[in-house]
C-alpha positions as CSV (number, residue, x, y, z in Angstrom):
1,X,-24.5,-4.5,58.8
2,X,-22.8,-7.5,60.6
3,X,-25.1,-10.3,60.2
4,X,-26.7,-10.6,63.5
5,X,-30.5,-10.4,64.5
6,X,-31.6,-8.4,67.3
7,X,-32.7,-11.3,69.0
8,X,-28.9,-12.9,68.4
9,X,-27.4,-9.6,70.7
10,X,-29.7,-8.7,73.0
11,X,-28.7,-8.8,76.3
12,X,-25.1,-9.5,75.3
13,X,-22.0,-7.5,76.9
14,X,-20.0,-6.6,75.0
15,X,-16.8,-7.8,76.5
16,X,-18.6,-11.6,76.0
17,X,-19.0,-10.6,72.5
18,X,-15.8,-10.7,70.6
19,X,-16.7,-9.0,67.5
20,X,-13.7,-6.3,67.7
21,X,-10.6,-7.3,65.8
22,X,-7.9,-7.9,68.3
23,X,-5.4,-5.2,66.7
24,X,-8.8,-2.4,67.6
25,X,-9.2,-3.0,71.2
26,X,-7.1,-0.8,72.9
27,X,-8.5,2.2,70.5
28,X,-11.9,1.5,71.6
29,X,-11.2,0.7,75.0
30,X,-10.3,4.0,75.2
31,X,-13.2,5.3,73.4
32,X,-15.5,3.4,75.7
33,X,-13.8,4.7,78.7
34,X,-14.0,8.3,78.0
35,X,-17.6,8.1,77.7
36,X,-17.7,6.4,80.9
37,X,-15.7,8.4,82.7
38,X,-17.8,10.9,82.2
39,X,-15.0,12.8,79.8
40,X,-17.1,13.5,77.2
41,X,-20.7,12.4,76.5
42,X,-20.1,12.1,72.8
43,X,-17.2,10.9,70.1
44,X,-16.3,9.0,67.3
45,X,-14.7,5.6,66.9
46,X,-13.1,3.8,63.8
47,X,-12.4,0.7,64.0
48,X,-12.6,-2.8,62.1
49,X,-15.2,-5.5,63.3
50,X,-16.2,-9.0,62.3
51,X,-19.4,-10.3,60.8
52,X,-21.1,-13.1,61.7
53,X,-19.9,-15.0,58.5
54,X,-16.3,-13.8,59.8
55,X,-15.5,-11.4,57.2
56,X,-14.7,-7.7,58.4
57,X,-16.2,-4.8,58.2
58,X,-14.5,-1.2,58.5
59,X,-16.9,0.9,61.1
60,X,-17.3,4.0,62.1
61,X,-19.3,3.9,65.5
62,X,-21.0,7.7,67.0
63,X,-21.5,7.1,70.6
64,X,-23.3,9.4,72.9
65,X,-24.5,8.7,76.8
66,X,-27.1,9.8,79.1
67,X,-26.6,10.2,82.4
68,X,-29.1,10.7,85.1
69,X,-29.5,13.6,87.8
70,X,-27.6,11.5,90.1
71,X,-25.1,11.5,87.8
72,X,-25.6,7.5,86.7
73,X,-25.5,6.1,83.5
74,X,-28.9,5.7,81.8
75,X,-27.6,4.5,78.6
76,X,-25.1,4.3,75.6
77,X,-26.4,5.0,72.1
78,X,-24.2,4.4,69.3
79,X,-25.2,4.8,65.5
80,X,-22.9,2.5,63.2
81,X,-21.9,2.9,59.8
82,X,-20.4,0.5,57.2
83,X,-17.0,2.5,55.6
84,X,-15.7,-0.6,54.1
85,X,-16.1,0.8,50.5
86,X,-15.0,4.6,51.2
87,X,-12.0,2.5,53.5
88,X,-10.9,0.5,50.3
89,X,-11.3,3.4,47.7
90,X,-8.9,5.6,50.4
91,X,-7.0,2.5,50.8
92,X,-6.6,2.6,46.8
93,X,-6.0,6.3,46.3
94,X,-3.0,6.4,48.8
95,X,-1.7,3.3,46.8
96,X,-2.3,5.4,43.5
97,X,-1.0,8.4,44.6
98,X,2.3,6.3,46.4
99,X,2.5,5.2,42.8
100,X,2.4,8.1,41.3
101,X,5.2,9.7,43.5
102,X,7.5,7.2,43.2
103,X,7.3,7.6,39.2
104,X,7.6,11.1,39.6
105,X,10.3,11.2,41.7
106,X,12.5,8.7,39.5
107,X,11.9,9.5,36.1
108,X,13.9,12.2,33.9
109,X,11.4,14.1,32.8
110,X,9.9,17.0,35.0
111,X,6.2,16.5,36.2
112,X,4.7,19.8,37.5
113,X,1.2,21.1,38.0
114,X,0.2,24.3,38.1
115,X,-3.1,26.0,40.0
116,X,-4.6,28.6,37.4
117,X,-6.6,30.4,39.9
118,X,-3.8,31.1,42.8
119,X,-1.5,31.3,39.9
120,X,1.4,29.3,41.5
121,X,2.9,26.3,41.0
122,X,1.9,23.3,43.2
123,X,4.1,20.4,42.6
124,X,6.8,19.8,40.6
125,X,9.3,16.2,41.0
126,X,13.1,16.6,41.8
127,X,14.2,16.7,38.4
128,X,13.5,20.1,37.8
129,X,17.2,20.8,39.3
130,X,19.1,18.4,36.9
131,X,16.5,19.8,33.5
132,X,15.8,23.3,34.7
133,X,18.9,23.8,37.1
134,X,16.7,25.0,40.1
135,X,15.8,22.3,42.9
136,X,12.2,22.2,43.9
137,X,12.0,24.6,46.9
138,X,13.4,27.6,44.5
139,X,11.0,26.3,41.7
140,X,8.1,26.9,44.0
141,X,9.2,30.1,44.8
142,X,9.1,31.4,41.1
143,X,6.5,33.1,39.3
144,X,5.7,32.4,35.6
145,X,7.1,35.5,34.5
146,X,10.0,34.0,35.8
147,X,10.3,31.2,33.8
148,X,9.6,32.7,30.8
149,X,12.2,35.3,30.6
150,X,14.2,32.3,30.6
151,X,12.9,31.4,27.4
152,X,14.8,32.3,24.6
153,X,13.0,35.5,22.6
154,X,12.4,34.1,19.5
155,X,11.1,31.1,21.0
156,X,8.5,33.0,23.3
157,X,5.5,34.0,21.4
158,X,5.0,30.0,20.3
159,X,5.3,29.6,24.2
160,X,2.2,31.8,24.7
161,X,0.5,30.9,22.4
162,X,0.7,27.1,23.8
163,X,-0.1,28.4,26.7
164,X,-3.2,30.1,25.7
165,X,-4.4,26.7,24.2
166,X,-3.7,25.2,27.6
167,X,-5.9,27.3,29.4
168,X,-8.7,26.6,26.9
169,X,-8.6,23.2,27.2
170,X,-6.7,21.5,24.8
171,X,-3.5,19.5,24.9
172,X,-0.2,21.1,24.3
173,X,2.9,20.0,22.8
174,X,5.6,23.0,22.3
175,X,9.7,22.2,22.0
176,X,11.7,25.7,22.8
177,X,15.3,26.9,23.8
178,X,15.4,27.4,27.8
179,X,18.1,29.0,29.7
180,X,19.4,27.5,33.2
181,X,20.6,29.0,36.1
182,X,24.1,28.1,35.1
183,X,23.3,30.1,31.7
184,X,23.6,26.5,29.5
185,X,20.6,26.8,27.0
186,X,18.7,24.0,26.3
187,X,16.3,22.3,24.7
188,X,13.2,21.6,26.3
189,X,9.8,19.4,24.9
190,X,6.7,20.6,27.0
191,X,3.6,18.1,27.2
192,X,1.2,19.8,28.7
193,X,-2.5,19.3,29.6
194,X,-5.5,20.9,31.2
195,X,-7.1,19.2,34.4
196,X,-10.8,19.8,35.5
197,X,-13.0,19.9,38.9
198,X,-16.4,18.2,39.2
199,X,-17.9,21.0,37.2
200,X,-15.7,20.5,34.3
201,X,-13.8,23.8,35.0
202,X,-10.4,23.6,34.2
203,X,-8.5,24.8,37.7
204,X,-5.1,23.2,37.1
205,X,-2.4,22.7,34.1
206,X,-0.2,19.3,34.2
207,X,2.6,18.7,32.0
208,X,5.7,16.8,31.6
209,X,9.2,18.7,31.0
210,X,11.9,16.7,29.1
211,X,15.2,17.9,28.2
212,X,15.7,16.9,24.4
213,X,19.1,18.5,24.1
214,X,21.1,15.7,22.8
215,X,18.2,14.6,20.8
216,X,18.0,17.8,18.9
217,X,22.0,17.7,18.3
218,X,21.2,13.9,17.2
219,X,19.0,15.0,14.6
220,X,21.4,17.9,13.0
221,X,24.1,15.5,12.9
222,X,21.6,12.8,11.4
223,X,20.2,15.4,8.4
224,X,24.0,16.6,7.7
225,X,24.9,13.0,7.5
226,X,21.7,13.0,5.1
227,X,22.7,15.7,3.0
228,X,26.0,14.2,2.5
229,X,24.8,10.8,1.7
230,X,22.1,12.6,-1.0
231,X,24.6,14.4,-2.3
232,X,27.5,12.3,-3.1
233,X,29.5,11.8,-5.9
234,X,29.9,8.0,-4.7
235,X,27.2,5.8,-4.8
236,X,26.5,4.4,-1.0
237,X,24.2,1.1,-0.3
238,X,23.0,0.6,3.3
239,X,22.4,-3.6,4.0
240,X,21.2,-5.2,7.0
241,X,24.3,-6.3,9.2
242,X,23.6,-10.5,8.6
243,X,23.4,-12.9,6.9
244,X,26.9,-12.5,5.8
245,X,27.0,-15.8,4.0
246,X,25.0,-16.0,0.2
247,X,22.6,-14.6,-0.4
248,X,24.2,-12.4,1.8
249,X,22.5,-9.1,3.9
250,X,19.6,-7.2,2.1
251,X,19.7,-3.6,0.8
252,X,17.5,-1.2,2.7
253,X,18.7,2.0,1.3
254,X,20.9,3.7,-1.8
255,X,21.4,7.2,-2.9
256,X,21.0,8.9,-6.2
257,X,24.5,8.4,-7.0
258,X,23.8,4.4,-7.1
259,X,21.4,5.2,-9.6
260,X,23.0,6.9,-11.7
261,X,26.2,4.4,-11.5
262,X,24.6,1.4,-12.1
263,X,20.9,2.3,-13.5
264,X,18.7,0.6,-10.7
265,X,16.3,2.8,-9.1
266,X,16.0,2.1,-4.7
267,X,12.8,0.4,-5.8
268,X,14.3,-1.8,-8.2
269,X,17.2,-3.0,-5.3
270,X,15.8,-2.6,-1.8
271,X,14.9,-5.6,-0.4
272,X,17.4,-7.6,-2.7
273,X,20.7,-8.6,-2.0
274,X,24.1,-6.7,-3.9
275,X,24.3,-10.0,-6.1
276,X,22.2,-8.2,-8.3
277,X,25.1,-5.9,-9.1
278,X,27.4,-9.3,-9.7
279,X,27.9,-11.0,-13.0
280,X,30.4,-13.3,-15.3
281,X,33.5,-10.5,-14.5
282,X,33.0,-10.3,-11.3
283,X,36.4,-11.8,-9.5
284,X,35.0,-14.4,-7.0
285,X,38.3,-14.2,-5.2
286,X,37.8,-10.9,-4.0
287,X,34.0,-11.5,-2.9
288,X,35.1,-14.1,-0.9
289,X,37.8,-12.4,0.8
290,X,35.3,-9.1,1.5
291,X,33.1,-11.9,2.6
292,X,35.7,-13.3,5.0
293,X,36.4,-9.7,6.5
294,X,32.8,-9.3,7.0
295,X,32.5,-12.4,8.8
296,X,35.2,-10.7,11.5
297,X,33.2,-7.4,11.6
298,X,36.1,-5.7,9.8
299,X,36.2,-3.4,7.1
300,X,37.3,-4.6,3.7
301,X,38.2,-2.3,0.4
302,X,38.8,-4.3,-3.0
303,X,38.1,-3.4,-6.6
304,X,36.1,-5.8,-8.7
305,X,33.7,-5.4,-11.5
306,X,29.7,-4.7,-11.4
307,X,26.9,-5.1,-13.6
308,X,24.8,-2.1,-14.8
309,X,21.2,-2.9,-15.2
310,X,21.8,-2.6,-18.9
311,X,24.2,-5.4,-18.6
312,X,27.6,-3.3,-19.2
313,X,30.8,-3.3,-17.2
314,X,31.4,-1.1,-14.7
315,X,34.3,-1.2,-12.4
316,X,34.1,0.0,-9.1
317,X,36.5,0.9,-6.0
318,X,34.2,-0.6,-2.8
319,X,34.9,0.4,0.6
320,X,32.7,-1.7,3.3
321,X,32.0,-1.0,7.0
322,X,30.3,-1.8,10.0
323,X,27.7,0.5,11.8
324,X,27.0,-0.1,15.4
325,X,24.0,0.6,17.8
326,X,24.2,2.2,21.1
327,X,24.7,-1.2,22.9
328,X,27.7,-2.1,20.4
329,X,25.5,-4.2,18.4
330,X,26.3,-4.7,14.7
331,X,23.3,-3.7,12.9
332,X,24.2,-2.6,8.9
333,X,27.0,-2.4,6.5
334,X,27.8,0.7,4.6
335,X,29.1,0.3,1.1
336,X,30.6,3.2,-0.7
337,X,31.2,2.6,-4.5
338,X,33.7,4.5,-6.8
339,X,33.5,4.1,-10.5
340,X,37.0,3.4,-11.9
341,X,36.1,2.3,-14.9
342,X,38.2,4.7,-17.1
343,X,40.9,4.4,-14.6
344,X,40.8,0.8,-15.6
345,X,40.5,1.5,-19.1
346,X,43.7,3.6,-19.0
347,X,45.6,1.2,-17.1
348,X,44.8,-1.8,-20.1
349,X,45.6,1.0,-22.4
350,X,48.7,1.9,-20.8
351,X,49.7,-1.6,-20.8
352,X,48.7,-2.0,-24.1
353,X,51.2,0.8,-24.9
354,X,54.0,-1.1,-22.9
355,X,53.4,-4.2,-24.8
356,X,53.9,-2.2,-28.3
357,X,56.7,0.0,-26.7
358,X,58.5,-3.5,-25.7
359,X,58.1,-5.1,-29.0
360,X,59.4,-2.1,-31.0
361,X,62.4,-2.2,-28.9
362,X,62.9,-5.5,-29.4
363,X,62.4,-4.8,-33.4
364,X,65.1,-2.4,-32.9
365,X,67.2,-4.9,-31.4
366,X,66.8,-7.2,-33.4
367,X,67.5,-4.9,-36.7
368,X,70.1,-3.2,-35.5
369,X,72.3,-6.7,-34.9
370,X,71.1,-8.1,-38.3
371,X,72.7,-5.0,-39.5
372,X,75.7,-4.7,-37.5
373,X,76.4,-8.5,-38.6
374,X,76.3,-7.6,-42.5
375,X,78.4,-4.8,-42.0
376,X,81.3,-6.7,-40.5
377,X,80.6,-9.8,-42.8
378,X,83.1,-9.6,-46.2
């Protein structure tokens, strides 16, 4: 247990032998002295001694005594044990279960636990009063009924029917409307799972509660921004935010409209840069001043000629503008695309029109003095 022989202690005292660590002593002083003193004849001491390499040793010592008629002390017997390992894997679960407190304590989400046989709830971590709008004390004090009339009514039976899955031992995952105390309905995403004893019986449910509210609002603004994209009359190409200088930002993303503008299918463009769309036409004084508003982050508009993938003109209107991140990060442009092509069209045959409409008039001019000089020549 300690290193020594029998021969090494025998005869020793024990206040000669100083195999108790220092910080010890006074615990078993006492333990010593109320055996002595006759106070008991038999108790328990726990304390920490050193080997004879030096090393220490957690110990757990039973001492009893014997005392004669007379009332003298015959002798001391004490049985030791070594604890060291049960000491460390104590020593290690109170540092686990500090861990785990201090995450429970300081994260969002809700950790609870519930006892299926006492039918109670156990523990549950402090955010239960900013995600459920009760603080823990009340939560404790609620039953499950309870909670689940707080559930919204459509929402219950797939509630249940988690539940039910729970207590047979799988792993849930179930997203629901939940009302609070202050009567603000929420969204809640349940994790839950089943936790067994030795026996493998399942005597306790875990889970996480995580209020998913904003990402649920998120996600109908994101699929109505999706259905508008989809859906437009204008084509719309997504690139990555940089590099703003040629080749320029790739394209991750165009909508049907692009398509049908300009005849390249998302497979045929993603991945490639919008020079593909660029050709002989295409004004490279306007792509270098949209180039110089992109290099300022700032949107640009201009109107300048693309290619179709069957090599026609096609003029387009382009709008261009930043999208941000959370952080304010610049992270894609957003191009929406007109076609103005006829509009263009007209406007060369309008001035086409003006150029015949101008040279007529100046026929007419011109006829009208020839004339107006014979008739007042003799």
């Amino acid at each position: 247990l300690l290193g020594w022989s029998a021969e090494e202690v025998l005869g020793k005292r024990f206040g000669s032998w100083n195999f108790v660590v220092p910080e010890d002593l006074e615990i078993v002083d006492r333990t010593i002295a109320a055996l002595l003193n006759g106070q008991t004849t038999r108790n328990l001491c726990c304390n920490r001694n050193y080997a004879k390499d030096g090393s220490i040793v957690h110990c757990e010592w039973y001492n009893s005594v014997l005392f004669d008629e007379a009332g003298e002390l015959v002798s001391v017997l004490s049985l030791v044990l070594n604890v060291s390992d049960r000491k460390t894997a104590e020593e290690e679960l109170r540092d686990s279960e500090e861990r785990f407190r201090q995450l429970a304590e300081n994260i969002q989400q809700v950790f609870w636990m519930y006892d299926v046989t006492e039918h109670n709830l156990i523990y549950i971590s402090p955010a239960c009063l900013q995600v459920l709008g009760y603080d823990c004390e009340n939560c404790y004090e609620k039953t499950l009924s309870f909670w689940l009339r707080h559930v919204r009514q459509e929402d219950l039976p797939l509630v249940m029917r988690s539940s039910r899955q729970a207590l047979r031992g799988q792993p849930v995952e179930v997203t629901f409307r939940f009302k609070k105390s202050s009567e603000d309905e929420r969204w809640l995403l349940i994790r839950a799972f089943p936790v067994r004893d030795r026996h493998n019986r399942i005597y306790r449910i875990a889970g996480i509660a995580e209020d998913i509210t904003e990402r649920k609002e998120q996600e109908r603004r994101l699929r109505l921004l999706e259905s508008v994209i989809v859906n437009a009359n204008d084509a719309v190409v997504i690139t990555e935010a940089e590099p703003v200088e040629p080749p320029g930002p790739k394209i991750i993303y165009v909508n049907e409209a692009f398509t049908g503008m300009l005849g390249y299918t998302p497979e045929e463009v993603i991945g490639k840069t919008p020079r593909i769309l660029q050709g002989p036409k295409t004004d490279w004084n306007v792509l270098k001043e949209i180039r110089t508003a992109l290099k300022e982050w700032k949107p640009a508009i201009a109107e300048l000629v693309n290619y179709h993938k069957d090599g026609s003109e096609v003029w387009i209107e382009l709008s261009i503008f930043p999208v941000t991140d959370q952080t304010g990060h610049y992270t894609y442009w957003v191009g929406l695309q007109r076609e103005i092509t006829h509009r263009k069209e007209a406007e060369v045959e309008m001035q086409k029109a003006l150029a015949k409409e101008r040279e007529l008039s100046e026929l007419k001019s011109s006829f009208v003095t020839t004339v107006s000089h014979e008739f007042r020549t003799p």
